[in-house]
N, C-alpha and C positions, 0 to 999 in steps of 0.2 A: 504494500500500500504506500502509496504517495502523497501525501500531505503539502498543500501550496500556500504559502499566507499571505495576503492583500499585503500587510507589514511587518518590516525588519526592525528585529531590536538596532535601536538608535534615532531610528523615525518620529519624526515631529506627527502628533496626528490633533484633531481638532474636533471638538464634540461639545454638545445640548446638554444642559443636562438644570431643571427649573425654572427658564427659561433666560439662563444664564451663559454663555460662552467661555469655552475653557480650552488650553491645550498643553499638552506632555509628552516628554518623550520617554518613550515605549524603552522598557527595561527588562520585560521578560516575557515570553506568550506562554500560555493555558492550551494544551491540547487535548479536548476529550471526544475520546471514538467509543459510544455505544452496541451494543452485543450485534445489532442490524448493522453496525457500520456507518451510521450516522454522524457524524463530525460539530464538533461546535470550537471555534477558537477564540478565544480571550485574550486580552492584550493587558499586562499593570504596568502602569508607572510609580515608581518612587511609594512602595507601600499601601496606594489607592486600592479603590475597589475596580477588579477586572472591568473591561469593557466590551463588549459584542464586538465583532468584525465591523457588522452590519449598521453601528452606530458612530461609525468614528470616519473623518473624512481627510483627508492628505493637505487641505488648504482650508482655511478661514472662508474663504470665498467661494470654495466649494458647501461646506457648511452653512453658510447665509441662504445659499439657493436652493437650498433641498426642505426650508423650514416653508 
């Protein structure tokens, strides 16, 4: 099995979260594969609470445009 991640620990990423803007860079990824095979990857920064792939965006300005 092969596993791909949108990001690499060091990556600036940029995320929502209360309707507040924030960003950090990525220190360690979470990888959990399910008995079916199912995949979910989490992204911490600096002790934080993990993030979804699926919420976190490479630019500020990408992030403004998806809200």
């Amino acid at each position: 099995m092969t596993i791909e991640t949108k990001y690499n620990i060091g990556d600036e990423v940029w995320y929502s979260l209360k309707g507040n803007v924030y960003h950090e860079i990525i220190d360690h990824i979470e990888i959990d594969v399910g008995k079916n095979g199912e995949t979910h990857i989490y992204y911490n920064s600096e002790g934080k609470f993990p993030h979804r792939e699926d919420r976190l965006f490479p630019t500020k300005e990408e992030l403004l445009k998806s809200l």
